[in-house]
C-alpha positions as a Markdown table, in Angstrom:
| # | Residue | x | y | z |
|---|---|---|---|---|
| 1 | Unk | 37.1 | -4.0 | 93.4 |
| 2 | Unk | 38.7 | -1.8 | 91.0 |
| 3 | Unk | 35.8 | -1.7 | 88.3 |
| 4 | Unk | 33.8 | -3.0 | 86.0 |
| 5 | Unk | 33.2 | -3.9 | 82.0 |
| 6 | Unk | 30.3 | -3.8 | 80.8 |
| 7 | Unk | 29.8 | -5.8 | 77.2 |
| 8 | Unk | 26.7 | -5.8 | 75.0 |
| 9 | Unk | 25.7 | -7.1 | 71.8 |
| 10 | Unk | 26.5 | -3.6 | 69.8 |
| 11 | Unk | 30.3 | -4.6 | 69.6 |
| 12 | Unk | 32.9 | -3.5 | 71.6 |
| 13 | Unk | 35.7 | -1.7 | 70.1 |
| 14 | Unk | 34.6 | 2.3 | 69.8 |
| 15 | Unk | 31.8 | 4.5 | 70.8 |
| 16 | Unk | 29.4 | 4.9 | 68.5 |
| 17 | Unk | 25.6 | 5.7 | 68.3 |
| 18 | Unk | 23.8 | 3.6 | 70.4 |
| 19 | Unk | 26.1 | 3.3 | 73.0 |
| 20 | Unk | 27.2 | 5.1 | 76.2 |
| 21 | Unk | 29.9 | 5.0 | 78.8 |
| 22 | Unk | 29.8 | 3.7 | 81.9 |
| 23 | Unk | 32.6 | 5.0 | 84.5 |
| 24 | Unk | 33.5 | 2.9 | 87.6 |
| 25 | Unk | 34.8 | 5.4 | 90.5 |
| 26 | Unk | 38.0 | 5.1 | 89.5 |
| 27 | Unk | 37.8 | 6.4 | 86.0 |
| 28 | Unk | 38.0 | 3.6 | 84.3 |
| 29 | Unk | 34.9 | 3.0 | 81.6 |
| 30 | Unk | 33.4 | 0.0 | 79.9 |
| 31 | Unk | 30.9 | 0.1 | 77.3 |
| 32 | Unk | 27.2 | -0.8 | 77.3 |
| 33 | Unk | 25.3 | -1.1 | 74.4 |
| 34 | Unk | 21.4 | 0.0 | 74.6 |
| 35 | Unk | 18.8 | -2.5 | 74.7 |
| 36 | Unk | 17.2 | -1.3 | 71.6 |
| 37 | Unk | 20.1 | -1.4 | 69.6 |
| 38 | Unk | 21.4 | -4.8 | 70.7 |
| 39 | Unk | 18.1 | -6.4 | 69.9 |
| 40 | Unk | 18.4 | -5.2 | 66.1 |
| 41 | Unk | 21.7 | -6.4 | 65.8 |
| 42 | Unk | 20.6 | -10.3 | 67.2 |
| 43 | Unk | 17.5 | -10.2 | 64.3 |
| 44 | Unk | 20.0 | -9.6 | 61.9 |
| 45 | Unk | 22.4 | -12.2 | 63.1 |
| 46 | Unk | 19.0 | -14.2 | 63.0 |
| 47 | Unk | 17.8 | -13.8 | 59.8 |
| 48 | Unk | 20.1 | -13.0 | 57.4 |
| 49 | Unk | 22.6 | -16.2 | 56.7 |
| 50 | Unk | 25.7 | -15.8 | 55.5 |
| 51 | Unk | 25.7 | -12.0 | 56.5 |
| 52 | Unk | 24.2 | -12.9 | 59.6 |
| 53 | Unk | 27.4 | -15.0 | 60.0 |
| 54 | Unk | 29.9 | -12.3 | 59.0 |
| 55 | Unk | 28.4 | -9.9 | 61.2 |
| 56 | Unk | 28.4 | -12.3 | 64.2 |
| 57 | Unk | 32.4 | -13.0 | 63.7 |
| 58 | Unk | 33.0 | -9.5 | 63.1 |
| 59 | Unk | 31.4 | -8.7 | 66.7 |
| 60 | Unk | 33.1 | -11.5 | 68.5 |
| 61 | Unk | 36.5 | -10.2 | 67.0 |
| 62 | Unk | 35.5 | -6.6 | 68.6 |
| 63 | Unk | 34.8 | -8.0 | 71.7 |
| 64 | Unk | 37.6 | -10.3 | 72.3 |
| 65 | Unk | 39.4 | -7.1 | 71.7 |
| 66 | Unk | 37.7 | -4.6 | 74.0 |
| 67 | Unk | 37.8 | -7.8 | 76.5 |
| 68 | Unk | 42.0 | -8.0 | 76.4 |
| 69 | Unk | 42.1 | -4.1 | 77.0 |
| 70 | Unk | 40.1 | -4.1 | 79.9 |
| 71 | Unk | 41.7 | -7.2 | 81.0 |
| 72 | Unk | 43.4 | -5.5 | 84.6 |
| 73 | Unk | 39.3 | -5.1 | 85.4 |
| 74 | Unk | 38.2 | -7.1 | 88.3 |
| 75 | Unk | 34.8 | -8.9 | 86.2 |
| 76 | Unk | 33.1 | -8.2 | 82.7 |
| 77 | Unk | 29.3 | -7.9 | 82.9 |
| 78 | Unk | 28.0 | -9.5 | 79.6 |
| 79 | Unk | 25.0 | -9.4 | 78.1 |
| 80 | Unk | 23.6 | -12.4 | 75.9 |
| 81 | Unk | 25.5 | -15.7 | 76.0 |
| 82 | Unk | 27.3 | -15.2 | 73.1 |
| 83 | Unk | 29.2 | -12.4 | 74.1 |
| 84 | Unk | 30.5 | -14.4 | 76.5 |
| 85 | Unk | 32.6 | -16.6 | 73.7 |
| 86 | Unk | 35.4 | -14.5 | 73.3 |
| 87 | Unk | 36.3 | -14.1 | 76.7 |
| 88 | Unk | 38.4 | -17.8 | 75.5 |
| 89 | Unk | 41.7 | -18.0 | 77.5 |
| 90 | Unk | 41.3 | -14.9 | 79.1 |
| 91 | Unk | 41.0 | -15.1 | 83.1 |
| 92 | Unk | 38.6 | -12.4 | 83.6 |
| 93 | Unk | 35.3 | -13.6 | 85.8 |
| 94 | Unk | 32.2 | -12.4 | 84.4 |
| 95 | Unk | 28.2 | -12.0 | 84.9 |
| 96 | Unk | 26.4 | -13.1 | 82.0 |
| 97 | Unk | 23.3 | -11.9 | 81.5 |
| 98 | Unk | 20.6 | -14.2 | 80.1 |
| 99 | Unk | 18.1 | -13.1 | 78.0 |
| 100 | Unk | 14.9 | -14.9 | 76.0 |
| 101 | Unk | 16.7 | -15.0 | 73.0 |
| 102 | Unk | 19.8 | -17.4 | 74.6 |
| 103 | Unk | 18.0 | -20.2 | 74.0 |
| 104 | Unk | 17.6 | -20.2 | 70.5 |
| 105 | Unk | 21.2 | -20.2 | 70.8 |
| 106 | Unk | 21.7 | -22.9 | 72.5 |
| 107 | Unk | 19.8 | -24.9 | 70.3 |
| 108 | Unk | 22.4 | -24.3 | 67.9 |
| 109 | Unk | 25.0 | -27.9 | 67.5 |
| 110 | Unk | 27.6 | -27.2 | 69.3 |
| 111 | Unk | 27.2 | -23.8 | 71.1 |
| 112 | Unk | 26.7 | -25.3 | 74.5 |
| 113 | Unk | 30.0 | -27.2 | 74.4 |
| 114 | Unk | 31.6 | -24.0 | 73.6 |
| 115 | Unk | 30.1 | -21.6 | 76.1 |
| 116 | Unk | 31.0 | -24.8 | 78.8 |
| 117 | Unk | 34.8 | -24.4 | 77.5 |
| 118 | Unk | 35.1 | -20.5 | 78.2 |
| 119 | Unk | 32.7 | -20.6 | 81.8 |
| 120 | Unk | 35.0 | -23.4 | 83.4 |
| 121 | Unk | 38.0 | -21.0 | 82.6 |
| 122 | Unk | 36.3 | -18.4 | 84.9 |
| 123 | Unk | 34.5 | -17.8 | 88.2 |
| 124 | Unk | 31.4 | -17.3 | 86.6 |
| 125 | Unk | 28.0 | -16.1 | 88.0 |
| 126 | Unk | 25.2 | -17.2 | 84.7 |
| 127 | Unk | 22.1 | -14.6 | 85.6 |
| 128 | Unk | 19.0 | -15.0 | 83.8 |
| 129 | Unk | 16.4 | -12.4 | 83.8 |
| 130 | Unk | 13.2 | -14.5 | 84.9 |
| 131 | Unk | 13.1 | -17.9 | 87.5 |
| 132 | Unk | 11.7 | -19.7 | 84.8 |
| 133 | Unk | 15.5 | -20.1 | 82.9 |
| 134 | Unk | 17.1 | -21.4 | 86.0 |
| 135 | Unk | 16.1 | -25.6 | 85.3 |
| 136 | Unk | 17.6 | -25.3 | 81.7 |
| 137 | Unk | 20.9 | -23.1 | 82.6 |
| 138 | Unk | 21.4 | -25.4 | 85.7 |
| 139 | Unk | 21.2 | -28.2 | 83.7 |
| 140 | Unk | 23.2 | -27.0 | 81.2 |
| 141 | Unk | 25.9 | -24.8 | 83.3 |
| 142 | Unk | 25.1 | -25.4 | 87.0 |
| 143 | Unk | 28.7 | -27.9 | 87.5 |
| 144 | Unk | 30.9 | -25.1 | 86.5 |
| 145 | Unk | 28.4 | -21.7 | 87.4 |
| 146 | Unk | 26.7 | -20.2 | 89.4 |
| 147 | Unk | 23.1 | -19.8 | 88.7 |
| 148 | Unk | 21.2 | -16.2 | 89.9 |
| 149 | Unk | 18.2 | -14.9 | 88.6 |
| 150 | Unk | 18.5 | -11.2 | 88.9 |
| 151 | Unk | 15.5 | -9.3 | 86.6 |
| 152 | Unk | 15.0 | -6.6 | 85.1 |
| 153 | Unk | 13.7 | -3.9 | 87.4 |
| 154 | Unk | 10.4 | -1.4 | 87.0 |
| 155 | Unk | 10.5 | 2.4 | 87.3 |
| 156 | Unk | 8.3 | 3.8 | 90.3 |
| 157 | Unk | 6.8 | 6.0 | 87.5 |
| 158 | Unk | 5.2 | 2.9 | 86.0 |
| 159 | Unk | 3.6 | 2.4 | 89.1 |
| 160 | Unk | 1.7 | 5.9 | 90.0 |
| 161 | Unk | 0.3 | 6.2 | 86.1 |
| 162 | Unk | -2.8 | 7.9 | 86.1 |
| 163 | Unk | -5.3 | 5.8 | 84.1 |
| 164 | Unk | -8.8 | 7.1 | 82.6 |
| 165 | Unk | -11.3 | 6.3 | 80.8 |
| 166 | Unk | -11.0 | 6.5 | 76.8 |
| 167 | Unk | -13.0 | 9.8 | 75.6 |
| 168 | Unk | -14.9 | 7.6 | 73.2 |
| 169 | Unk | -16.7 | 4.8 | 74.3 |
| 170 | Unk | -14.9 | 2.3 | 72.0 |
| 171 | Unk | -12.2 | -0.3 | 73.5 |
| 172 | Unk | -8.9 | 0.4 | 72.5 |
| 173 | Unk | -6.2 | -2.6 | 72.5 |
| 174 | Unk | -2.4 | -2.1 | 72.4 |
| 175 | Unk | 0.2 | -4.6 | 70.6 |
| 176 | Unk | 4.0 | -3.0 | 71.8 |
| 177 | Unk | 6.1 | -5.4 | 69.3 |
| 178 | Unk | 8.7 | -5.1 | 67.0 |
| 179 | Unk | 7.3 | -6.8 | 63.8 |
| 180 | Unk | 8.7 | -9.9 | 63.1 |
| 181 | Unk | 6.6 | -13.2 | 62.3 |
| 182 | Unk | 7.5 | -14.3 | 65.6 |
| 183 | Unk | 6.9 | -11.8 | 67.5 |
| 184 | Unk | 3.7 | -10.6 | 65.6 |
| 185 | Unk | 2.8 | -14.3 | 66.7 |
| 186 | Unk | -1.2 | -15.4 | 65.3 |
| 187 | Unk | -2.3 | -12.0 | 66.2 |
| 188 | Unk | -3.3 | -11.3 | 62.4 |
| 189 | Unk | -5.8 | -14.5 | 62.2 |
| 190 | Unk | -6.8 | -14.1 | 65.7 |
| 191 | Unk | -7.8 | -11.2 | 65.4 |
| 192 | Unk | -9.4 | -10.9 | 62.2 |
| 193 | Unk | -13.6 | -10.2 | 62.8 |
| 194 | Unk | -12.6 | -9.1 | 66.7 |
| 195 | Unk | -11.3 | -5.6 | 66.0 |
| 196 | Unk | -12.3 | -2.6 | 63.6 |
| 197 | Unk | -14.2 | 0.6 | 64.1 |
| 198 | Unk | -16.2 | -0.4 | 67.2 |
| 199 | Unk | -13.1 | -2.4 | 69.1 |
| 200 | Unk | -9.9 | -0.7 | 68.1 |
| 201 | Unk | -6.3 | -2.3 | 67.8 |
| 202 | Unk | -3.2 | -0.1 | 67.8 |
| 203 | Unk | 0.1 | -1.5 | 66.4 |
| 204 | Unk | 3.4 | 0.1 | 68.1 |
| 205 | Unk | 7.1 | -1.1 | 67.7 |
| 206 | Unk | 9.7 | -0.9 | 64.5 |
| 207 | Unk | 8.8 | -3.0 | 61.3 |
| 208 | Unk | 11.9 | -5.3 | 61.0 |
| 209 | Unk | 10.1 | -7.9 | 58.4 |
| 210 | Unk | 7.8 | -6.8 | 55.9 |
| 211 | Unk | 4.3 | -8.0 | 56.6 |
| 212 | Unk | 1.1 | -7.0 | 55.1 |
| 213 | Unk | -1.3 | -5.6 | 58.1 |
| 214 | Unk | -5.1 | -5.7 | 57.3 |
| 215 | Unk | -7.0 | -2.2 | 57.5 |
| 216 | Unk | -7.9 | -3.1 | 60.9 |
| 217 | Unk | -4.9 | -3.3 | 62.6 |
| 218 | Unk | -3.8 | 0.9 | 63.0 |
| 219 | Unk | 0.1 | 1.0 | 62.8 |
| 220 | Unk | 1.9 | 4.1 | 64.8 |
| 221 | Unk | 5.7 | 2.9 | 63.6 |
| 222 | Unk | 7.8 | 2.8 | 66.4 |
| 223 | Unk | 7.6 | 4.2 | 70.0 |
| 224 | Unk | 9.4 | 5.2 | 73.5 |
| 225 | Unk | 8.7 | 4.8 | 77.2 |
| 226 | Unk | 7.7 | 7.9 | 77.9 |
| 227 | Unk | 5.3 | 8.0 | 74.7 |
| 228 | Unk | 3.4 | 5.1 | 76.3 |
| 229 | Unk | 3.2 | 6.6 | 79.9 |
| 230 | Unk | 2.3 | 9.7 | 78.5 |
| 231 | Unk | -0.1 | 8.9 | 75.8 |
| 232 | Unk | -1.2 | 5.4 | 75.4 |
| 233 | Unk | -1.2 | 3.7 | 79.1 |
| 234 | Unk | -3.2 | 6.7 | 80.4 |
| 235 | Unk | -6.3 | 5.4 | 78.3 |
| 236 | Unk | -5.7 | 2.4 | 76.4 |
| 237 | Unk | -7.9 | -0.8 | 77.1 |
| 238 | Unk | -5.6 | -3.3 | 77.2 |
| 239 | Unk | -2.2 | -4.8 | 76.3 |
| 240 | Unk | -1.9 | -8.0 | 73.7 |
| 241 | Unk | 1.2 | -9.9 | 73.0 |
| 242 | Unk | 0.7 | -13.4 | 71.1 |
| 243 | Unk | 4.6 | -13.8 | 70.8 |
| 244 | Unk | 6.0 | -16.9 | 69.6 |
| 245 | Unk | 9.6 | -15.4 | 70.2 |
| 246 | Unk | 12.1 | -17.0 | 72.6 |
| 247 | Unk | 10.8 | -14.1 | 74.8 |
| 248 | Unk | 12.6 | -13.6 | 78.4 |
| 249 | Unk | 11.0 | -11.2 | 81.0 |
| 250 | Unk | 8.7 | -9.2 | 78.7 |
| 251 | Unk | 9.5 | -5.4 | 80.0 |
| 252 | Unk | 6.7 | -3.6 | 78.6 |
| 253 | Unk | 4.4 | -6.4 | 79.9 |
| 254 | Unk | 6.1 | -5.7 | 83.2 |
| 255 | Unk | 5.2 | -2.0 | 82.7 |
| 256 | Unk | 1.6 | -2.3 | 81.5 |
| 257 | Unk | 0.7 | -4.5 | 84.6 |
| 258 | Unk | 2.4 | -2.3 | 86.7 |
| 259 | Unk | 0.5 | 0.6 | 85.6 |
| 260 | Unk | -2.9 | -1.5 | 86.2 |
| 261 | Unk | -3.5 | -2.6 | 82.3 |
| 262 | Unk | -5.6 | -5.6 | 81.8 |
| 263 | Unk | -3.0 | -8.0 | 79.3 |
| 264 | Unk | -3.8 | -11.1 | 77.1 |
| 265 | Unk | -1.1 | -13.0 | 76.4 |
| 266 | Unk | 0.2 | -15.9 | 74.2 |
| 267 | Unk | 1.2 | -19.4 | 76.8 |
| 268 | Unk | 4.8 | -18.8 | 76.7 |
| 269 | Unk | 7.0 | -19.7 | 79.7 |
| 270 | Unk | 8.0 | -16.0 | 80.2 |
| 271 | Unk | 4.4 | -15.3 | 80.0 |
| 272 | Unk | 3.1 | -17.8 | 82.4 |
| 273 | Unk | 5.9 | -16.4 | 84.9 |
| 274 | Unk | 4.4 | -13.3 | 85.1 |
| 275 | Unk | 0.6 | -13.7 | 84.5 |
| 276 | Unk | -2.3 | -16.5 | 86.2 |
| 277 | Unk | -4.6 | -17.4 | 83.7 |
| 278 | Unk | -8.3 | -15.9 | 84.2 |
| 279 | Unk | -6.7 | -14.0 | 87.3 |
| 280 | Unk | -7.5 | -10.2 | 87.5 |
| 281 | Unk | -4.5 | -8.9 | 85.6 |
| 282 | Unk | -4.6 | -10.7 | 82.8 |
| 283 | Unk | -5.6 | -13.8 | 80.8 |
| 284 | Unk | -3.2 | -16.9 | 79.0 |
| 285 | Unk | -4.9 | -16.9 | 75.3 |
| 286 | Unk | -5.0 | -20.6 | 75.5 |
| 287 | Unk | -5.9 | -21.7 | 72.4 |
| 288 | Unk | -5.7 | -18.9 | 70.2 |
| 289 | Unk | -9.5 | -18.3 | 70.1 |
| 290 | Unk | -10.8 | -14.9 | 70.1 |
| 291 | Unk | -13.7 | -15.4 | 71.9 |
| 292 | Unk | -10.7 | -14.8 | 74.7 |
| 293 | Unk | -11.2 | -11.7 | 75.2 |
């Protein structure tokens, strides 16, 4: 094999911040586009209408254009569905990554006849992130692709995290979102009366929609990996997510239960992948009662 393209949802046609080359052995290089990054560009395409719209051609134009000059590569690796639309009339194969988010895609009239039309120009391998995608994708794509489930990995260091108990002897429960209405989820009604001084909630993650958070929630603005190994998993109670998003293969619920965090989570299919209600790592908030916890 010669090498490889990477594609993500940044765009395609320079390097700029967010992004990083990737080299095959023979000095060729794609581009990848970082997670965090890719997922602010699909809210936008989300939420904002007729820019959203503008932006989302404008991307597909770079990308059929980084696409044609790496067209001598052997496969493009593409993340999201949608980048995989202007690979049109090019013979490339490709790996398409697919995420939570590809669904609310392909809700959308239309889109699955059009990602049908590029695939059967292609060998094509469609890989979600989590086994609960496959019964939807095989439906949808299993005649013309090949369906693999190949996730998201966790790093070792999740794993040895030294946990201890909080110096105060007051729970403290951690929400890693960005804040969206969807993502938030009913966390604000649910768990209005349940926290404040003597059970404490922390707030991580960037504020992408403006929402007014009570006095008890404590927001921190956004985070990293390494400042939740390093200063919240080491003592935190817990981890809450009550997402309503399209969600995928959750990685920092991945992380937190890795590290040996107790997690309460919303009944999503991405959820219910990874956690048994009432089991020992974590409980399905099922309904949204807060006598849950």
């Amino acid at each position: 094999m010669r090498s490889m393209v990477s594609m993500s949802a940044m765009g395609a046609a320079r390097p700029a911040a967010g992004w990083r080359y990737r080299c095959d052995p023979a000095g060729r290089s794609g581009l990848a586009g970082t997670p965090d990054g890719a997922r602010r560009h699909c809210h936008v395409l989300r939420t904002r209408g007729v820019m959203g719209i503008g932006m989302a051609a404008g991307l597909l134009l770079r990308l059929r254009r980084a696409y044609k000059r790496h067209a001598a590569n052997d496969v493009a690796h593409v993340n999201w569905l949608q980048n995989a639309l202007p690979l049109w009339g090019l013979p490339m194969p490709a790996i398409i990554t697919v995420l939570g988010s590809d669904f609310g895609l392909l809700r959308l009239p239309g889109m699955r006849t059009l990602l049908r039309s590029v695939l059967r120009q292609r060998r094509c391998i469609v890989a979600p992130i989590a086994a609960w995608m496959v019964p939807q994708l095989q439906q949808a794509f299993g005649d013309i692709a090949e369906i693999r489930v190949i996730p998201f990995g966790v790093e070792k260091s999740w794993f040895t995290l030294e946990r201890a108990l909080p110096v105060e002897n007051v729970p403290q429960w951690l929400v890693v979102s960005r804040l969206t209405r969807n993502k938030i989820g009913d966390l604000l009604t649910w768990g209005e009366g349940l926290f404040g001084p003597n059970r404490r909630l922390h707030l991580l993650g960037p504020m992408q929609e403006e929402i007014a958070l009570p006095p008890w929630v404590e927001y921190h603005g956004a985070t990293n990996p390494a400042e939740l190994q390093q200063k919240w998993f080491p003592s935190i109670t817990g981890l809450i997510t009550l997402s309503r998003h399209d969600e995928g293969r959750p990685q920092v619920l991945l992380e937190a239960m890795a590290a040996g965090l107790p997690v309460i989570v919303s009944d999503l299919p991405a959820h219910r992948d990874l956690v048994q209600a009432r089991q020992p790592a974590g409980w399905q908030n099922r309904p949204m009662h807060s006598e849950t916890v």
